[in-house]
C-alpha positions, 0 to 999 in steps of 0.5 A: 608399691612398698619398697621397704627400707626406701623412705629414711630421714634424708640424712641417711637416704641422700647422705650415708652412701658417701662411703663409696667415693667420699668417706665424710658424712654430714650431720643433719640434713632436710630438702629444704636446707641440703640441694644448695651447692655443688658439694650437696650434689656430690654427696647426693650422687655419692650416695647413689654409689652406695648401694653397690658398694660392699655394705650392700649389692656387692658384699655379700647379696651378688655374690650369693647369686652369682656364685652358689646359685650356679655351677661355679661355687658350693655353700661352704658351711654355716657360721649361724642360722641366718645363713640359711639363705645361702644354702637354699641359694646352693641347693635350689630350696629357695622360696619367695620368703629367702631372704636375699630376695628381699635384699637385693631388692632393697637395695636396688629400690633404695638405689633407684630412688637415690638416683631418682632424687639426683635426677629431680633436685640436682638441676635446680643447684646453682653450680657449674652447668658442666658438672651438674650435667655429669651428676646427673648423668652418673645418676642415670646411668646407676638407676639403669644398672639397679633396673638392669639387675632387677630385670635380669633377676626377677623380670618386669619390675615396677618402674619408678622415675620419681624421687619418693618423698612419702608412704602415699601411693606406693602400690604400683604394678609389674612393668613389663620386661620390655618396658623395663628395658626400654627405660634402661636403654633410655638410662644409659644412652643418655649418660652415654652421651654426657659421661667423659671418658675418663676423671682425674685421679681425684674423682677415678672411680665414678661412671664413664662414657666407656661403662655407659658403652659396656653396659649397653653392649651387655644389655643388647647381648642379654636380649640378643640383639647381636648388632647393637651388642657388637656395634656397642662392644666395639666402641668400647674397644675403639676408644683406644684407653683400655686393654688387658694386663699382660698377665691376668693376675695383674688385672687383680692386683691391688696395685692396679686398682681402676688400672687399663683393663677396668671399665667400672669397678666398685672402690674399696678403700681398706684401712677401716672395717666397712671401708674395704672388701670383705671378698676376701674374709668370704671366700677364703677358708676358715683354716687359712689365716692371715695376719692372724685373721681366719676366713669365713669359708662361704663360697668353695669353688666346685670341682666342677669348676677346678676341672673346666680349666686344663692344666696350663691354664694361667688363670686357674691358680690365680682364681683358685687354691686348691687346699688339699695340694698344699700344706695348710690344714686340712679342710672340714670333714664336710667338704669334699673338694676344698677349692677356695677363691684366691683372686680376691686376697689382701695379705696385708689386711687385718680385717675381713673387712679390710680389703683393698681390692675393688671389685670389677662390675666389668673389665675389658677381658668382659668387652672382648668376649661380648664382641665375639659373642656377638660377632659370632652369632652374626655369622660363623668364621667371623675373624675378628671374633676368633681375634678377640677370643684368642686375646683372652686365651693367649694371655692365659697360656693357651693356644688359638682356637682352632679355626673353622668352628661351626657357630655352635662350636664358637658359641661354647667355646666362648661361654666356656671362656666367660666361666674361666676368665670372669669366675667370681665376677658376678656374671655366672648366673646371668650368662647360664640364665641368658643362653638358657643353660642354668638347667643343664649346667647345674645338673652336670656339676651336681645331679642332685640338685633340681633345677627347673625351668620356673628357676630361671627367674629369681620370686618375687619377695614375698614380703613386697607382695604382702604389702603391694597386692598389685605385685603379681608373683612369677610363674609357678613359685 
């Protein structure tokens, strides 16, 4: 298999994702002279980090995803022709040459080997036994969170469980899906058991024993495996550390950064271009300024998505703005609806680059609405699953769901809830894709667009088939 961009000089494969949890990168570095000491294995894990962080999955490829390929966002317009992606994302056009597929894969391919170093080099360090365990669980448990992405995304990947140290032998074969989920279940059980439940405020930001549980739980509900996901959900909600804000614009506050509702969240720093979020330069529009600084206009919320919330729902003007209600310039012509995403603004950045704002990967409100997922399908009127949905909704201003839903009346309400609560949170896709909704979801919003079932999963790049032969593209693409 060729897993382009995989295989650099270590001082940019192991070193130059420190942005994520260390902002010192070092100068010149070989396997023979780097893996000597306990600051070599921080910087080693450290880059492991890197590939979700903003420069790469999360600036702009999930979001992509998980946005304009749903009902939830439109593709707001073009700043140049390299945005071409974005619209096929939007429109359903997309092909095996799109190039967000290449990068996505990329990314996570160049996570896993980083992981995959980790995994073989750290244990030969002479350092704390402890902490040398710790490194690698966090390692593990982040190649498991690239595996779980690629599953989802684009089904059996190749497995690789070896650091790639040459060109040789990188034709490698599809793994079956569940060969994949075997290996990320066998990931993040093992960091399960060795991560701690919570850092110091030095180290806040990395991986713990909650987001191996929380994981675990979202692989279990993905494959509907509804005991293992409630048993994991609730173990989560028993380690007593997490809860939600009172109110749900807390939970995006600045202010309460890897606060009590965040169970794993990418870290943006600010303060200096490719240090912070660029979320807010992407989904805020180009005719709102702040401090002087216009938005890209990228990723408008649908109108479809400003109607699913009711009028006295909380959290609708949190998560979005509705231009046209206001008196800041009108909108482009071309857009009909102009809806932007709000949750994400740093008013004092004076960068699209430069938020402080972290991104959740997941938060409690994610776990409560797994557990009642996952009660529900065990049962209907199960009266822990109505305790755990009605937390959600009463925080947002609305009343208790009434009771006696059948199980399908359950099932709807709650997906309904992950829309409103986790818009833009990079969950969308993957919850229409898991219940088998994409199809009928995107014809609601938009009659126009064609969906079909081949759709629900992402193609292959076509560029890794051109150089690994052994990569069998996925049906009808």
């Amino acid at each position: 298999m060729k897993i382009r961009n995989t295989i650099y000089t270590l001082v940019f494969l192991l070193v130059s994702g420190c942005g994520v949890l260390d902002q010192s990168p070092e100068s010149s570095f070989t396997p023979d002279n780097f893996y000597k000491n306990a600051d070599d294995a921080r910087s080693a894990v450290s880059a492991v980090y890197d590939q979700m962080n903003y420069n790469n999955l999360y600036n702009q490829l999930m979001w992509i995803l998980q946005d304009q390929a749903t009902d939830d966002a439109e593709w707001g317009g073009g700043r140049s022709t390299a945005n071409q992606a974005k619209n096929d994302l939007d429109k359903y056009t997309f092909t095996p040459a799109t190039t967000t597929f290449q990068s996505v894969w990329s990314a996570c391919y160049r996570g896993i080997n980083q992981a995959n170093t980790v995994i073989g080099r750290v244990p030969g360090i002479s350092m704390d036994d402890a902490l040398k365990k710790r490194y690698v669980a966090e390692a593990t448990l982040l190649r498991g969170f690239y595996y779980f992405t690629l599953v989802r995304l684009f089904g059996g990947v190749p497995i690789v469980l070896t650091e790639t140290t040459s060109l040789n032998n990188l034709t490698i074969a599809r793994s079956s899906v569940e060969e994949v989920y075997a290996q990320i279940i066998k990931d993040f059980t093992e960091a399960e058991s060795v991560l701690p439940v919570s850092y110091s405020a030095a180290e806040i930001g990395r991986v713990t024993q909650g987001a191996a549980k929380a994981l675990l739980a979202k692989v279990y509900l993905t494959r509907q495996e509804w005991e293992k996901a409630a048993t994991k959900a609730k173990e989560v909600i028993d380690l007593g550390i997490y809860d939600l804000w009172t109110n749900y614009a807390e939970a995006f506050l600045i202010a309460n950064k890897n606060g009590k509702e965040a169970i794993f969240e990418i870290q943006a720093m600010g303060g200096g271009f490719n240090e912070g979020s660029f979320m807010q330069g992407y989904m805020r529009p180009p005719f709102d300024k702040v401090n002087n600084i216009a938005g890209f206009g990228d990723d408008p919320a649908t109108q479809n998505l400003y109607e699913a919330y009711s009028e006295n729902d909380k959290r609708r003007d949190v998560t979005l703005r509705l231009y046209s209600a206001t008196s800041t310039p009108a909108a482009p012509a071309s857009i009909t609806f102009p809806c932007y995403v709000n949750k994400y603004l740093d008013p004092t950045a004076t960068a699209n680059g430069e938020g402080s704002n972290n991104f959740p990967i997941i938060r409690y409100a994610d776990v409560l609405l797994m557990y009642a997922e996952a009660l529900n399908e065990l049962g209907a009127n199960n009266s822990d699953a109505y305790k755990a949905v009605n937390r959600i909704r009463n925080r947002a201003g609305l009343d208790d769901l009434a009771d006696g839903l059948t199980q399908d009346e359950f099932r709807n309400s709650v997906l309904l809830e992950r829309r409103l609560e986790l818009a833009f949170e990079g969950h969308r896709w993957y919850d229409l894709a898991r219940t088998r909704r994409l199809i009928s979801a995107l014809k609601a919003q938009n009659p126009d667009i064609v969906v079909e079932e081949r759709h629900y999963l992402f193609p292959i790049p076509q560029t890794e088939r051109d150089v690994n032969p052994l990569l069998e593209q996925n049906p009808d693409y």
